[in-house]
C-alpha positions as CSV (number, residue, x, y, z in Angstrom):
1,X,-62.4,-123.5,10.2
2,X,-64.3,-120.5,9.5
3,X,-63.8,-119.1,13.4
4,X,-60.2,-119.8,13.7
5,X,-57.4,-117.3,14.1
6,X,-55.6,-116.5,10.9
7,X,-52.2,-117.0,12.9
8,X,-53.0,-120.7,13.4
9,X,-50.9,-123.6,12.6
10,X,-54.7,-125.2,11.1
11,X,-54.7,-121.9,8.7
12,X,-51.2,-122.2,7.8
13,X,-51.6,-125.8,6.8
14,X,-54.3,-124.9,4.6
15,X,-52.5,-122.5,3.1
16,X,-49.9,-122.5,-0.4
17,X,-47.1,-121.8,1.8
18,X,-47.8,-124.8,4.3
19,X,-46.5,-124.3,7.5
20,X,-43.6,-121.4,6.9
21,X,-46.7,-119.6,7.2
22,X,-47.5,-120.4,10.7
23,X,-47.9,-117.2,12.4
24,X,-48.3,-114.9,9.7
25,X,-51.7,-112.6,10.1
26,X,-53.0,-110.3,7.8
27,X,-51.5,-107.6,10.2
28,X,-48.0,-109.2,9.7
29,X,-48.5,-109.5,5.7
30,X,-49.5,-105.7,5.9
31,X,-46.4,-104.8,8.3
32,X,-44.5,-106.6,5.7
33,X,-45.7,-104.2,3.0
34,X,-45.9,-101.4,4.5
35,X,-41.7,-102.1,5.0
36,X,-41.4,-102.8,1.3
37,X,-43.4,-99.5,0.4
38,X,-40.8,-97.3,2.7
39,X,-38.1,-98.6,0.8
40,X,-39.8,-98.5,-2.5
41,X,-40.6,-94.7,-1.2
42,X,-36.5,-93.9,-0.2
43,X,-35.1,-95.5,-3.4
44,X,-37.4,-93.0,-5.6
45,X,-37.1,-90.2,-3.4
46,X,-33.4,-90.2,-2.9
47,X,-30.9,-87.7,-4.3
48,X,-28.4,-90.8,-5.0
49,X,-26.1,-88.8,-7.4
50,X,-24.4,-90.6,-9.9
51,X,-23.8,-93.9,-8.0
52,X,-27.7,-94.8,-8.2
53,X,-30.2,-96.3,-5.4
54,X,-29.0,-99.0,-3.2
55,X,-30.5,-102.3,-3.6
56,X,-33.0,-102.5,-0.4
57,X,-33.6,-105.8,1.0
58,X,-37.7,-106.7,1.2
59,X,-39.3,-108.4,4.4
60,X,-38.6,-111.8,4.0
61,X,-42.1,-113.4,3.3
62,X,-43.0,-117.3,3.5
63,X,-43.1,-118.6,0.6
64,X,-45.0,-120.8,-1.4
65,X,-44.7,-124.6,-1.7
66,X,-43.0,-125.7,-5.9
67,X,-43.4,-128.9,-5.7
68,X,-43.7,-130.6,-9.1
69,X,-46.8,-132.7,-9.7
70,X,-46.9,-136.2,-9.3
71,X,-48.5,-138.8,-11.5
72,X,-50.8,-140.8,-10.0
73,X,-52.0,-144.1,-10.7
74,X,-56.0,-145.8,-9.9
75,X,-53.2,-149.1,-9.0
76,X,-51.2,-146.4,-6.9
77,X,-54.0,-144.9,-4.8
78,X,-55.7,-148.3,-4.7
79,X,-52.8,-149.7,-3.1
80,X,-52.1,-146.5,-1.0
81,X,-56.0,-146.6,0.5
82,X,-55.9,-150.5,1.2
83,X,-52.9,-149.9,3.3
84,X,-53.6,-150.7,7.0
């Protein structure tokens, strides 16, 4: 797995996110901050008056998988191994 791209759906498996992040390079995660700095930059830069900054979206992101962890059993994965 070593030589595969890190836009492949293999690397996205393997990843946290699963497969939301199928596609997603390091140049895409660094386009995505790059966006996010810019508006970071314009909210603190601004001359907003009394009304404040406006809320800026962020790049949406993939995110990760919150699954809750199960509890397994030796009879559970017993029986889930014997299956055929």
């Amino acid at each position: 797995m070593s030589r595969l791209p890190d836009t492949s759906l293999t690397a996205a498996l393997a990843s946290p996110a699963g497969r939301q992040s199928f596609g997603w390079g390091q140049d895409r995660h660094l386009l995505a901050d790059i966006y996010d700095a810019i508006n970071q930059n314009t909210r603190a830069t601004g001359n907003w008056g009394k009304k404040g900054p406006p809320k800026l979206p962020s790049w949406p992101r993939p995110s990760s998988k919150t699954t809750a962890p199960v509890k397994a059993t030796v009879a559970s994965l017993f029986n889930k191994l014997n299956r055929r």
